[in-house]
C-alpha positions in Angstrom: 22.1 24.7 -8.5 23.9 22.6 -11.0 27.2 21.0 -11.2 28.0 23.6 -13.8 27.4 26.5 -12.5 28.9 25.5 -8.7 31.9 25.2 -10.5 31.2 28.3 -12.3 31.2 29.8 -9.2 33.4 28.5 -7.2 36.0 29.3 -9.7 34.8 33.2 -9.8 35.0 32.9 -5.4 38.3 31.5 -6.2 40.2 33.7 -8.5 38.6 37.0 -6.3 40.3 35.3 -3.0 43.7 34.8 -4.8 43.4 38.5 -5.8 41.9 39.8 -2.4 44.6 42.1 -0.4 44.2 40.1 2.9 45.2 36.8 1.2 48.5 38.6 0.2 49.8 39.9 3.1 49.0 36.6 4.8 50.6 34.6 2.7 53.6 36.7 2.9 53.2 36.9 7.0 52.4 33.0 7.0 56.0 32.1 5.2 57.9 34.5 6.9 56.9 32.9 9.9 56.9 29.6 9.8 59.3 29.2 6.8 56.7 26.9 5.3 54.9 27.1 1.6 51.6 28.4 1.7 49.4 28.1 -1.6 45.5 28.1 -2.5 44.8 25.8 -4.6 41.4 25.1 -7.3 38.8 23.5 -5.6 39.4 20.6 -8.3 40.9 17.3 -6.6 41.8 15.7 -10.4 43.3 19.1 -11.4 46.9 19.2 -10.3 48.7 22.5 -10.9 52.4 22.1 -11.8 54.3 23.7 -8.6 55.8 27.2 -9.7 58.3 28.5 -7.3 57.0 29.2 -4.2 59.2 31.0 -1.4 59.7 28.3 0.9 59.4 25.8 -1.6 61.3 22.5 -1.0 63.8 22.3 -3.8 63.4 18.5 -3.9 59.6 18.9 -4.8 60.5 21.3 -7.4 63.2 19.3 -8.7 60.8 16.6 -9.6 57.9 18.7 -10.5 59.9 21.7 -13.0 57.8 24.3 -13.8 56.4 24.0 -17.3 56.9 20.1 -17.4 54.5 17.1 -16.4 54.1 16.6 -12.6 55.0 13.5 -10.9 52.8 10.8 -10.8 53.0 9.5 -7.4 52.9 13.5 -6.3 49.6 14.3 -8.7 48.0 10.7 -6.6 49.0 12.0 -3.4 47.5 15.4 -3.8 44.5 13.9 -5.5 43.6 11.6 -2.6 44.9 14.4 0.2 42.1 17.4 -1.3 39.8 14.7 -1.5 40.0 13.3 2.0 39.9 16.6 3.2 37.0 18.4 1.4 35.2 15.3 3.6 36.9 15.4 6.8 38.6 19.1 6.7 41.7 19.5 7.7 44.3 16.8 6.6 47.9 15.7 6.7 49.9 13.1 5.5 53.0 11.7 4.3 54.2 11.7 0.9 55.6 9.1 -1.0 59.0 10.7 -0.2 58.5 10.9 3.6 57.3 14.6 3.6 54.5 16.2 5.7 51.5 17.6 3.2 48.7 19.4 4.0 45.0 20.2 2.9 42.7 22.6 4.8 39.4 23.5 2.7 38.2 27.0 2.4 34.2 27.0 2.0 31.6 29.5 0.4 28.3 28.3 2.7 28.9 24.2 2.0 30.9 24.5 -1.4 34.7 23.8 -0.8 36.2 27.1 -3.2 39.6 26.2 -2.3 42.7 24.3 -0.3 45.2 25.9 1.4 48.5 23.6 1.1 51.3 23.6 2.7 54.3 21.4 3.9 57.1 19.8 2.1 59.0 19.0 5.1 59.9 15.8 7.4 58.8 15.3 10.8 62.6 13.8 11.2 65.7 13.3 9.7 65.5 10.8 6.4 67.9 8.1 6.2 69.6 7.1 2.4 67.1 4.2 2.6 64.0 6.9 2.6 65.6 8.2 -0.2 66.7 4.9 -2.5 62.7 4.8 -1.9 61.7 7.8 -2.7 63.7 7.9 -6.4 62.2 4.3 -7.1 58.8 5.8 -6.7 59.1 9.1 -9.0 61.3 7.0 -11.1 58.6 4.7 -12.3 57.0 8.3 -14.6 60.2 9.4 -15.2 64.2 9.0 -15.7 67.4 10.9 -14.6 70.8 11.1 -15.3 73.5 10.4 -12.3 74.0 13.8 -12.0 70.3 15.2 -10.9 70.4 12.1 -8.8 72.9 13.5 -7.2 71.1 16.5 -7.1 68.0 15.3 -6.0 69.8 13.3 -3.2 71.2 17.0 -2.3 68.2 18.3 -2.0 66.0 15.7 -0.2 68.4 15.6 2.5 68.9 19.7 2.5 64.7 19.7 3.3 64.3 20.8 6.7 62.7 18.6 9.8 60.1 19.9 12.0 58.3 18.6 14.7 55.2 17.0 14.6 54.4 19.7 17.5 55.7 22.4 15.9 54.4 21.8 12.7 50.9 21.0 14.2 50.9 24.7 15.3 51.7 26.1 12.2 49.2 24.1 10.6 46.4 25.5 13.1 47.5 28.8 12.1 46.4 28.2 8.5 42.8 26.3 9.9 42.1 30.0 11.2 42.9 32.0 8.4 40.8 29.6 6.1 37.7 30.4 8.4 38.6 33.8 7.8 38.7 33.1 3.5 35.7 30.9 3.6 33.8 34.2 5.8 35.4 36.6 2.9 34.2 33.8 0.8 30.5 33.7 1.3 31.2 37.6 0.9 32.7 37.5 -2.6 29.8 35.0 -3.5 27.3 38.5 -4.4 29.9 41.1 -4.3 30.1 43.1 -7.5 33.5 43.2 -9.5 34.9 46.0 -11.9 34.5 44.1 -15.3 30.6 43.0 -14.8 28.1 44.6 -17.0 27.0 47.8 -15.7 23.1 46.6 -16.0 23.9 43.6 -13.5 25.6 45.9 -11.2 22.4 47.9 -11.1 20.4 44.8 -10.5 22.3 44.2 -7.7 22.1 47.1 -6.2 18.3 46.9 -6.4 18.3 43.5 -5.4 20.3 44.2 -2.1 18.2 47.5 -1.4 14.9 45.5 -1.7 15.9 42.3 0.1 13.1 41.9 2.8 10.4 42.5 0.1 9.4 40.2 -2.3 12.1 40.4 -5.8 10.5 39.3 -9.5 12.4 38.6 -12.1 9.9 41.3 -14.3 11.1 43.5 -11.7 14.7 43.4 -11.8 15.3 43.2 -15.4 13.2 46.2 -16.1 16.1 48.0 -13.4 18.7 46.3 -15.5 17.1 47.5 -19.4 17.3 44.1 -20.6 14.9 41.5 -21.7 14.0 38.7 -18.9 15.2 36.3 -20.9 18.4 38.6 -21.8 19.0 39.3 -18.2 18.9 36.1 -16.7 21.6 34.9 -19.3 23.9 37.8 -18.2 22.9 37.7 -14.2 24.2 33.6 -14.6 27.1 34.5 -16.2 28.1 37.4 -14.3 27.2 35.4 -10.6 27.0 32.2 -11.6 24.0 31.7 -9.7 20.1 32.3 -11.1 18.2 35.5 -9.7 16.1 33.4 -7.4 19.5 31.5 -5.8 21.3 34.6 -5.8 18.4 36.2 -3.8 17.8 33.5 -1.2 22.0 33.3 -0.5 22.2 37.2 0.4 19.2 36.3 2.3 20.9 33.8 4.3 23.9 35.7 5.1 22.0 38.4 6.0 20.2 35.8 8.7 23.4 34.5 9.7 24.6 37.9 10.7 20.9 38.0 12.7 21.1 34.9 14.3 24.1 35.5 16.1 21.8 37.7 18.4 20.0 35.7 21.4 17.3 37.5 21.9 15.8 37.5 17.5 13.5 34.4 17.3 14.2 32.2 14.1 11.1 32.5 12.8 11.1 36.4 13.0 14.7 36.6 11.1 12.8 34.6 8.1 10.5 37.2 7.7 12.6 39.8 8.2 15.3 38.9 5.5 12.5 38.5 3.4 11.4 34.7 3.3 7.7 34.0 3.1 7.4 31.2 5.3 9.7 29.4 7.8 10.1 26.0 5.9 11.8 27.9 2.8 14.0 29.7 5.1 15.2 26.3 6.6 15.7 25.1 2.8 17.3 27.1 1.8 19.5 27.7 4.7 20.6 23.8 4.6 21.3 24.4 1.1 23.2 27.0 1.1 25.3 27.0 4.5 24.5 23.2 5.7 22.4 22.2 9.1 19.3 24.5 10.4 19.8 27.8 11.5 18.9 26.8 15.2 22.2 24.7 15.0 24.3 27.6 13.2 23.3 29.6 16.4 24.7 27.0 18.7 27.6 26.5 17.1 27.9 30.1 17.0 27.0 30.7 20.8 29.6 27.5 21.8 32.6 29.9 19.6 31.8 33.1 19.4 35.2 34.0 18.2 35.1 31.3 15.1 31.4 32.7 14.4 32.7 36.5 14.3 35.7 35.3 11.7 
């Protein structure tokens, strides 16, 4: 698959997560809470959306960062280098230039990161006028302010509540499990249908998931669709953004995954079964699209059965 259409895709994962019911109501559970910020971010480290208001928000961060005007440097560098670190190690906190806690967890579709859930935007104690003489040098080198929003900024920064790294830690392990719950929805979005699709495609797909253990041709399922091969393939990218043969072989895989979580199916039985025609292309394309072998996916699974049912 292609840089393009990975981010062709994990932008479609994306934007059907943000709109997904469950994502909702735990964002609204998740602030009312723990009286943090919760957002889900583009899985873009050198994209840096402006921060809207947020409930929760810390005023300070919106003071320097108004909606509808250029972001801070020094907060577009540490958000940069924080989604970076963490689409490599996972989960990851740090401090701000301004002393504040911020953190990244990754939400995945098989091995591609779809997403970050942030949050933050508070201190792990109470900031002293030096943190803050510090803090306004910093933000001050992209832009100015008059003595009265540094009065107001000085307002707000010391207005930002303190948590405990304790505390905080447990809130933070709170939003670790429900992004293994968005990157399991994730992987589900990756072939579901949506309302505005072309109703050929959705037909396709429909043939494609009912004919899954037998062999699929692309002859095949554009004669289902009443298109052209050519046609058809143009319109299957656009609508998945995957090709028919990738699209196949991931449906394929998630349908082993669900089949591997039972002892007693031999590996090289699921292959066959979700429709692979030899074991080698199974383990392909089960690297490729979920990472590791499936022999190590059931282990994982076996050692946390509860993180493997999410």
């Amino acid at each position: 698959m292609t840089v393009e259409r990975i981010h062709h895709l994990s932008e479609t994962i994306y934007k059907r997560l943000i709109e997904s019911p469950s994502f909702s109501e735990y964002e609204s559970a998740f602030r009312s809470a723990t009286g943090l910020p919760m957002r889900l971010v583009v899985a873009d480290p050198n994209t840096f959306a402006l921060n809207e208001h947020r409930d929760n928000q810390s005023q300070f961060c919106e003071m320097i960062n108004p909606c509808g005007e250029r972001a801070c440097d020094a907060c577009i560098k540490v958000n940069q280098d924080l989604m970076q670190k963490s689409s490599i190690k996972g989960p990851t906190s740090c401090n701000c230039f301004a002393g504040l806690k911020a953190t990244s967890i990754p939400v995945y579709a098989g091995t591609m990161v779809v997403g970050y859930l942030k949050t933050g935007q508070v201190f792990h104690r109470t900031p002293t006028e030096e943190d803050f003489e510090a803090a306004l040098t910093k933000i001050s080198e992209s832009r100015s302010f008059t003595d009265v929003q540094i009065e107001g900024l000085r307002k707000a920064y010391f207005e930002t509540e303190a948590i405990s790294p304790e505390r905080y830690q447990s809130m933070v392990t709170l939003l670790e499990h429900f992004a293994r719950e968005l990157s399991t929805q994730s992987e589900k979005l990756a072939i579901a249908a949506n309302e505005q699709e072309p109703a050929p495609i959705s037909r396709a797909r429909k043939h494609i998931h009912a004919q899954l253990d037998e062999a699929i041709s692309l002859p095949q399922v554009a004669r289902i669709a009443g298109m052209s091969e050519s046609h058809f393939c143009r319109q299957f990218k656009m609508a998945t953004g995957m090709t028919l043969t990738e699209y196949v072989n991931y449906t394929r895989i998630l349908w082993a995954k669900s089949e591997l979580l039972k002892p007693s199916a031999r590996i090289s039985e699921i292959a066959f079964q979700v429709g692979f025609q030899s074991l080698s292309q199974f383990n392909r394309c089960f690297a490729k699209f979920h990472g590791g072998s499936p022999s190590q996916y059931r282990d994982e699974a076996s050692a946390n059965p509860a993180k493997a049912a999410s």
